[in-house]
Each structure stands twice: as C-alpha cells, then as structure tokens.
N, C-alpha and C positions, 0 to 999 in steps of 0.2 A: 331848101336850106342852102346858104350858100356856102361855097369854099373855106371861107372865114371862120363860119359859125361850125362847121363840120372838125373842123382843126381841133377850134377849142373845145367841143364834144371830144374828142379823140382824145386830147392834153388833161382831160377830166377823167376818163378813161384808164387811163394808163400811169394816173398819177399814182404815187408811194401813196396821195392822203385820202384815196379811195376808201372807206373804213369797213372793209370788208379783214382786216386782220394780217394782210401779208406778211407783213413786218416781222411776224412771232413765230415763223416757221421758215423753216433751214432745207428739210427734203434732205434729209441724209446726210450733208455740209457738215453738218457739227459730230458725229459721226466718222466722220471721212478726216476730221482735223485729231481729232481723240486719235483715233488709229495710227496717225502718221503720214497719211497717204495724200495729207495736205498740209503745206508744211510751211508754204509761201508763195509770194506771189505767181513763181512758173508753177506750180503743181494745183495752187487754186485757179488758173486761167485753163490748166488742161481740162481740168475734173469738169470746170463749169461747160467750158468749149465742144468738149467730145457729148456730152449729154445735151445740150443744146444741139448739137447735129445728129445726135443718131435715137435720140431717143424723143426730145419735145418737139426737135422739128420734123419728125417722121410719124408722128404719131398726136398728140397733143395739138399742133396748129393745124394741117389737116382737118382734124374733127370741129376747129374750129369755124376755117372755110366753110365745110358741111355745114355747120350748124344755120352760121348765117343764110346758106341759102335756103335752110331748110323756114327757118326762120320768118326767112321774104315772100317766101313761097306759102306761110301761114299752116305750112304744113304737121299738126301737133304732133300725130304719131312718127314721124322723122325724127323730130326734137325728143319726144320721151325716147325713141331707142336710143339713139346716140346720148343722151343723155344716162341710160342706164348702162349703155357699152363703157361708157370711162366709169362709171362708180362698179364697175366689175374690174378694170386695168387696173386698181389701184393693188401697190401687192402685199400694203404693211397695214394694217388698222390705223395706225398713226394718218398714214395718207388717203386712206378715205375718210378719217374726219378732218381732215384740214379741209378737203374740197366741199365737204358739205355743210361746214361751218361758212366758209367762208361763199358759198353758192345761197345760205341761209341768209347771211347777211347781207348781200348782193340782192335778192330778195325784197326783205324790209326796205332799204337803201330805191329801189325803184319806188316802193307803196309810200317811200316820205319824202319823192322827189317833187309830186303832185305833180308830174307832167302826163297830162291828156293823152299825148301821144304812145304814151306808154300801160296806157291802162291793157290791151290786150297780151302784152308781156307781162305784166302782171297776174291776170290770170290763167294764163296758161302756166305757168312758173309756179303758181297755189293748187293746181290737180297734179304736179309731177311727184309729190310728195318730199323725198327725198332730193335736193337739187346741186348737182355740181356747178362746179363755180364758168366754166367755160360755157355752159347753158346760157344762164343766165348774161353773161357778159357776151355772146355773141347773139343774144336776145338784143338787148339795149344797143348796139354797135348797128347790128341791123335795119333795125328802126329809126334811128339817128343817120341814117345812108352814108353813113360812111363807107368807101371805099373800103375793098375786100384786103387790097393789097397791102393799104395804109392801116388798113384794123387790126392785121395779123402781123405787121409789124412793129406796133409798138403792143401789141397782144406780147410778142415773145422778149422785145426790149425791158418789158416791165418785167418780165420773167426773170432774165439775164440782170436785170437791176437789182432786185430783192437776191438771188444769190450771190451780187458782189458786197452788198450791205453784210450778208449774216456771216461773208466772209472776212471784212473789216472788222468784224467784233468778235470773228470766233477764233483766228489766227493769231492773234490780230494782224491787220494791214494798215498801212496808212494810209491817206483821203489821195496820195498820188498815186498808191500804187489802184487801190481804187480807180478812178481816171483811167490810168494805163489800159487798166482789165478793160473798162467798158467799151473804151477805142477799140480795141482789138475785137471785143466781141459785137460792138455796130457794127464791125465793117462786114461782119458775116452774114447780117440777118438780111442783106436782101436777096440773098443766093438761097438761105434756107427758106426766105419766104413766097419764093417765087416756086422750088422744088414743091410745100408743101402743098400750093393753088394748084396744082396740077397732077398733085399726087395719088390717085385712083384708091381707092378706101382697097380692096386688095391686096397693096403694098404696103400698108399701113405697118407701122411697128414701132411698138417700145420696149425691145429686148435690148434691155441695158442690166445686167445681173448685178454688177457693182452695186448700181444705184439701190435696187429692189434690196441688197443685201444690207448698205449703209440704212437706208429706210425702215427696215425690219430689226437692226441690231440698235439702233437709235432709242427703239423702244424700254429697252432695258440698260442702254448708258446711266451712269450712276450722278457727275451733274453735267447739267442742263444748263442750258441760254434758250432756247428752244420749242416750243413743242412737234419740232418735227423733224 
C-alpha cells in the first residue's frame, strides 16, 4: 500500500462521516455544560484539554497501540482481553453502550466494505461477541498498515473533534471559537501520542472522576442533545 493510499485510509478513518454514530454522544460534555462547569470557550478547551491528557491519552490510546499490535501480530486472545479490559473501564452504562454500539457498527461497516483484506478482521470481531469500538478500529487501521504513530493520531484528533462539535451545540460556541479549540488541542496530540506509544500497559490510567461523575449523572439529566 502506498503512502498516498495509506493517508486516504487513515482520512476515511478518522472522518466525522465514518457511521459508526459519533456524532450523538457528548461523554459527559452536555452534562459538564448543564452544571456550569462549561460555560465557554476557556472552560470548554480545559474540560476537553485535561481529559484528553490524563485520562484518553493515558489510557484509551495506549490500548490502542496495543491493540494494533496485537492485531498484526493475529493474535485473537490479546484482542479479546483488551478488548474486554475497556468494556469493563467503562464507569457509566450510558458509556459502555456508546462503545458498543458504535464497535457494533464499526463491525457491520467492515462486512459492507467488501474488502478481501479485511475478511479476517471481520471474523474475528464476530466471536468477540460484544465489541468495543477501539477493537475494531485498531483492527481495520492495522490491516490497512497504517502507521502506529499516524493511526493514534488522528485516533485521538477524531476524538478531540466530536468533543469540540458537541460543544458548539451544547454551549453553544461558534464555528471560530470551534477552530480556536481544535488549534490548541492539535498542537497537543503529538506529545500525547508519542507518551502513549511508549506507555507500558502498567501505567496505564483513566482516573479522571470528573469525567466518570459527568458520564454517570448525564444519565439522569432531564433534557438531552445527546445520548451520552
């Protein structure tokens, strides 16, 4: 596969129009805005900023590296545990069914791409039963040889994307302050990306109580933009 073709795999990857559902879930944000404790654009650049480093880049990309290699390495029992390590990290019900909606759809989305080279992603993703969504997406990334460094970068940009989005519409923000956020939080991902390639599963952690607390009381918010 060449450099070219590897990009655009990656730019398909990481797009908003992936239809795995991103778009419909907040992760706590709309939650975190009801409360007060996002209020505008400095308080939504921190909320997103501080959980992006201490909690998805220490835990969440990590297990992503992992997975890929586990991945390359065709090794299924690797993949099933880590796989069932994060649908156990999940600390709200709302957030284990996001991941496994969206790992479900992620799923299908491989079996209606009809690429050959994906058929053994495919079945191994149909005996995990339950599938999280970083499974599967460091399944297909794998496979596609994409670069580990480049995979878990726009792994977490698409991340940091979908929470500047659901903060445009749950604050609201405008499309500059929007911008503004994303600048600020590109310029961080190649420090967290580079931390979590090299981050030994030992150190691993996603003690962020905020979040798990937003996430959990999210559930019982009374309205909604959201399901998460």
């Amino acid at each position: 596969m060449t450099p070219s073709l590897q990009l655009a795999r990656l730019l398909q990857l990481a797009s908003p129009a992936l239809p795995v559902g991103a778009y419909t879930y907040s992760q706590g944000l709309e939650w975190a805005v009801e409360s007060g404790v996002i209020r505008d654009e400095t308080s939504a650049g921190r909320w997103i900023a501080d959980l992006l480093a201490h909690g998805i880049g220490r835990y969440e990309a990590p297990l992503v590296v992992a997975l890929m290699r586990a991945w390359t390495a065709a090794d299924s029992a690797e993949i099933a545990r880590l796989n069932a390590e994060f649908l156990a990290s999940r600390e709200s019900a709302e957030l284990r069914a996001e991941t496994a909606q969206m790992g479900f759809s992620l799923h299908r989305l491989v079996r209606d791409l009809r690429d050959p080279a994906l058929a053994d992603v495919e079945t191994t993703l149909a005996g995990l039963g339950e599938i999280a969504f970083p499974t599967g997406w460091a399944g297909i990334a794998a496979t596609w040889r994409i670069d580990r460094e480049a995979a878990l970068t726009a792994y977490l940009w698409a991340w940091a994307e979908n929470q500047v989005m659901a903060a445009l519409k749950a604050v609201p923000l405008g499309q500059a302050s929007g911008q503004r956020l994303l600048a600020e939080l590109g310029g961080r991902l190649p420090e967290i990306a580079a931390l979590a390639l090299k981050l030994p599963e030992g150190e691993w952690s996603n003690f962020t109580p905020a979040f798990a607390i937003a996430c959990a009381r999210h559930e019982t918010q009374y309205s909604r933009l959201f399901r998460s």
